[in-house]
Steps between C-alpha positions, in 0.01 A plus 500: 500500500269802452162516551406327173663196577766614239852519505653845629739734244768378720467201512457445045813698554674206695290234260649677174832550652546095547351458146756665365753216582267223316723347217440573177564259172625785243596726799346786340295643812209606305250527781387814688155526754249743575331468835108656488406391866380162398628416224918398434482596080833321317635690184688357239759708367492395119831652352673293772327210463471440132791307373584209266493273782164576636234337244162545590581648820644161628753623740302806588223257670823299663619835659133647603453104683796557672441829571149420639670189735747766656137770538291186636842434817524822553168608579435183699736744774149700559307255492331532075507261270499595147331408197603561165286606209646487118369750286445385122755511239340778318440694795881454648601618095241818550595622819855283605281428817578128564247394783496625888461362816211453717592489897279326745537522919573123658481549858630136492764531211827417608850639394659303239824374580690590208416897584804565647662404249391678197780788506810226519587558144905531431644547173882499518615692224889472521682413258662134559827428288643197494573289823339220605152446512462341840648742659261799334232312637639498822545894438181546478366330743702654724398859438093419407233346738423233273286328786394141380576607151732312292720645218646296216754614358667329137833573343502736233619214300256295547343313210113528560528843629748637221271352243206678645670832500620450149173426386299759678752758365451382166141526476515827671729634234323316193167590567485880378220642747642329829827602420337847523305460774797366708741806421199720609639366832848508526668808639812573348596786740525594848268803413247226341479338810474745736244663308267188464592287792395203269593253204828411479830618600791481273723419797227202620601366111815472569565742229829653452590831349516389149144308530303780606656741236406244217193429626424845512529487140339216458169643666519825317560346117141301516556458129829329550409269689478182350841584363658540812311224678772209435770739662317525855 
């Protein structure tokens, strides 16, 4: 604490660095913060935010609440709560400022629990062919600190979940403008993702060489699209 009753650079540094982990809906990351002394400003990043499946800002609100929860834990470590305040609509399309956060000094405020717990976040990202389910889940388990999470786990030929797929990948492919916001995202090679460190992997797809070289096609010919939709 510094002689405002503020939080010090150091320790927005250790705030921001646990925010970072706060899940996001569309995954898109689109937040970045500027620290005055007293005020925690939020950005909103729109060319990674705007996408078919983000009407009215919908899921950019879901990620900021989220965003704030994981703020709010981590600050309770220094004893601040935090306080969020929205900017308008208008002023958030104007500047791509979002809101900030207001810290106060609780003398009394306590840690919350969950704090040590905000950087657990795992994503396995090999590739699982085949075998049996049960003992994937057993994999994993084995090599992740779950904790007191549970994982469910479903066949890939299961009925509900196949139909879901099918479904979502139909839409996704029907509906022009997501179908180009969602290649936006996928890396089709190594160099892609090393350069980016985001979106989509071709090798998290399960892609195999002769995907990725149609579908490098297939983002290219915009035009040819709707032709070439039925083949994917």
């Amino acid at each position: 604490m510094n002689k405002n009753n503020q939080p010090t650079r150091d320790q927005i540094f250790k705030i921001i660095d646990k925010a970072k982990f706060a899940p996001h809906a569309d995954n898109t990351q689109a937040f970045t913060f500027h620290w005055n002394g007293t005020t925690l400003e939020i950005n909103c990043n729109s060319d990674r935010d705007a996408h078919t499946f983000n009407p009215n800002n919908f899921v950019t609100y879901i990620n900021l609440g989220a965003t704030t929860e994981y703020i709010a834990m981590a600050a309770s470590e220094f004893g601040y709560k935090a306080n969020l305040k929205l900017n308008s609509k208008e002023y958030l399309n104007a500047t791509g400022k979002i809101g900030h956060i207001l810290f106060k000094a609780h003398t009394s405020a306590q840690v919350d629990p969950l704090m040590d717990h905000l950087t657990k976040r795992t994503t396995d990202r090999r590739s699982f062919n085949k075998g049996n389910i049960i003992d994937i889940s057993k994999l994993i388990h084995r090599d992740i600190d779950l904790g007191n999470v549970q994982l469910h786990a479903a066949p890939a030929n299961h009925n509900g979940l196949r139909s879901v797929v099918f479904n979502t990948e139909s839409t996704i492919f029907d509906w022009k403008q997501a179908r180009q916001d969602v290649l936006k995202w996928v890396r089709l090679t190594q160099k892609q993702v090393y350069a980016t460190r985001d979106g989509l992997p071709f090798f998290n797809l399960g892609m195999n060489a002769l995907d990725v070289i149609f579908m490098k096609g297939y983002a290219k010919l915009i035009r040819l699209q709707n032709f070439l939709t039925p083949l994917v």
